[in-house]
C-alpha positions in Angstrom: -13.7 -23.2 -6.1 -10.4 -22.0 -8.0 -11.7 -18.8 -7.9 -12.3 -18.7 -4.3 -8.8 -20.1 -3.3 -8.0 -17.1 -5.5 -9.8 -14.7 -3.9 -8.4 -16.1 -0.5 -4.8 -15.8 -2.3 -5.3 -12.6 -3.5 -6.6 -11.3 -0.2 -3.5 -13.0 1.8 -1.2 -11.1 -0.7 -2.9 -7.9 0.4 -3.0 -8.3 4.1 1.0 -8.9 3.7 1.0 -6.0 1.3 -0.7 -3.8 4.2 1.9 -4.6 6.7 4.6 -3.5 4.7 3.1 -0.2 3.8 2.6 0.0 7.5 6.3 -0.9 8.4 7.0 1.6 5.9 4.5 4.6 7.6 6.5 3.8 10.6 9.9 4.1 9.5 8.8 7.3 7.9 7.0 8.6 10.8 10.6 7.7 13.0 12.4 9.2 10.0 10.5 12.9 10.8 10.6 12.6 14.1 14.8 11.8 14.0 14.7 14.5 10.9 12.7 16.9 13.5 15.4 16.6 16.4 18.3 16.9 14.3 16.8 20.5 13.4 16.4 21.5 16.5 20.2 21.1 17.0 21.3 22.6 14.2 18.8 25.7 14.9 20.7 25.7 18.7 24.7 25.0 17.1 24.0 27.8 14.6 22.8 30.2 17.3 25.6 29.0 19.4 27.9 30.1 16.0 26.7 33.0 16.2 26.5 33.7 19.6 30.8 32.7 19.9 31.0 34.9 16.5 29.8 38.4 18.5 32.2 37.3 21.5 35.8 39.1 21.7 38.4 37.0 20.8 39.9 37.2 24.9 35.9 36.4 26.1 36.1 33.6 28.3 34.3 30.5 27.3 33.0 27.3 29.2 32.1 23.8 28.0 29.4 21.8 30.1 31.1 18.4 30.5 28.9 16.7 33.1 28.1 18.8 36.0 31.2 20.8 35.5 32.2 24.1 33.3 35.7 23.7 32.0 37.2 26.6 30.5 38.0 26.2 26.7 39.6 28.3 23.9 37.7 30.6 21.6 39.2 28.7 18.5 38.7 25.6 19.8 34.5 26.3 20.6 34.2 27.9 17.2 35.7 24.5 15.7 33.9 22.3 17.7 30.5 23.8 17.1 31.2 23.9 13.1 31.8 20.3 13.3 28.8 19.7 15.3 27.1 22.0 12.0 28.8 19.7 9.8 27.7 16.3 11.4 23.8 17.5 11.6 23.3 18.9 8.6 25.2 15.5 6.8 22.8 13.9 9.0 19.9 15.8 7.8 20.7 15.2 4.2 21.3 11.3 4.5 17.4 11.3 6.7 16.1 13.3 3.6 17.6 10.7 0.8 16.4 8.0 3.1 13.0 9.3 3.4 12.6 10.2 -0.2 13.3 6.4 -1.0 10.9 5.3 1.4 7.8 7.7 0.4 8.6 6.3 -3.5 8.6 2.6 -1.9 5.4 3.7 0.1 3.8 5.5 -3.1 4.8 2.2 -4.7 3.5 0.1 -2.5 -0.1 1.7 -2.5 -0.3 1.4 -6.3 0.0 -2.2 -5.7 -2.7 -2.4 -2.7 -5.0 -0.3 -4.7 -4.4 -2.8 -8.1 -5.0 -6.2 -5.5 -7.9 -4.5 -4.5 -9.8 -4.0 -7.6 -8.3 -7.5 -8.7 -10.1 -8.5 -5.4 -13.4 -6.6 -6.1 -13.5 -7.8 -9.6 -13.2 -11.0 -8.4 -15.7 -10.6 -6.2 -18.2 -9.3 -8.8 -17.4 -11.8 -11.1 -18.5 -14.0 -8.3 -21.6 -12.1 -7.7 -22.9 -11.3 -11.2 -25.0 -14.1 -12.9 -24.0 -16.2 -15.8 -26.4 -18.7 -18.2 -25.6 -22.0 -20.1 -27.9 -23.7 -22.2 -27.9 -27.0 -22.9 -29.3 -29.1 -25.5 -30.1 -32.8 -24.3 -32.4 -34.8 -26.9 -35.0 -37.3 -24.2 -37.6 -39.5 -25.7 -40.0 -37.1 -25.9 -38.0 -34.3 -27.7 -35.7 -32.0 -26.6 -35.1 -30.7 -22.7 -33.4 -27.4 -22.5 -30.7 -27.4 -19.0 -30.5 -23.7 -18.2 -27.7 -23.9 -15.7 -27.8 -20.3 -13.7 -24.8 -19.0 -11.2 -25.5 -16.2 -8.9 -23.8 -15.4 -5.9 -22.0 -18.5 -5.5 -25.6 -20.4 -5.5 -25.9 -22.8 -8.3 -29.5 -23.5 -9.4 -30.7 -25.6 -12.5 -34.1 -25.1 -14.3 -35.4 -27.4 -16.7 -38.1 -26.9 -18.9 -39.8 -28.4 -22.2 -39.5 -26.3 -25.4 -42.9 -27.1 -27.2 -41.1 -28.9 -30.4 -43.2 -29.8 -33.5 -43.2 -33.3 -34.7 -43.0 -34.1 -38.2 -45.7 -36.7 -38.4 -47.1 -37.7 -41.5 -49.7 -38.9 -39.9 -51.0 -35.7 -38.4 -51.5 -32.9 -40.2 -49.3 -29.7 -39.7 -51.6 -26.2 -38.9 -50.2 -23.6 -41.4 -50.8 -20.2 -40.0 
């Protein structure tokens, strides 16, 4: 029985374990798909760089605020879009330390599912396999031998007589 609640312990521990590690596939899955949009964006802001960079410096330039274009200075584009630079790749280096921490928690977390689930399987086995006791309990009429067997959670007991000789005076002994 204590091994059962055990098994039944263990098993609860894992389940819980398993929706962690899934929590954690999520947030990493969310983590590349923020990681993938903020790439994007940098990709267009650099090309927008570049783009202001081949422009002459009396080039007229427009900002999309709403559904309007409102002229803007060339200086004040060029700083704008660098800052834009500045905040996406910060970003992208903050989602990269984050998801490096959670692929070590993830990586840790599956060394511990994968060491409940041999404690589990062992468990199991040890439930499965057989095991032997014998004992020795003296009747009237000599010894009975209890062989007590476990297999498979199924608990059987054989008895059976062991031919003893008695030491009879009376009756001669056959020497062989």
């Amino acid at each position: 029985m204590a091994s059962s609640a055990a098994l039944r312990e263990l098993q609860r521990d894992l389940e819980n374990k398993a929706n962690d590690l899934s929590k954690l596939q999520k947030d990493i899955s969310k983590n590349h798909q923020i990681r993938k949009k903020y790439t994007i964006q940098l990709g267009e802001n650099e090309l927008v760089l570049k783009e202001l960079d081949l422009l002459n410096e009396d080039a007229n330039v427009y900002k999309l605020i709403g559904p309007v274009l409102v002229k803007q200075d060339m200086a004040e584009a060029r700083a704008n879009v660098k800052k834009r630079i500045d905040y996406i790749s910060a970003e992208l280096k903050r989602l990269d330390s984050t998801l490096q921490d959670l692929e070590e928690k993830q990586n840790s977390k599956k060394e511990t599912i994968m060491k409940l689930q041999q404690k589990i399987q062992s468990l199991q086995a040890g439930k499965g396999k057989a095991w032997i006791a014998l004992v020795d309990r003296p009747t009237l009429h000599g010894h009975v031998n209890l062989i007590r067997i476990k297999t498979g959670g199924l608990d059987k007991r054989i008895r059976f007589l062991i031919l003893i000789q008695y030491l009879d005076p009376l009756i001669p002994q056959e020497r062989g």
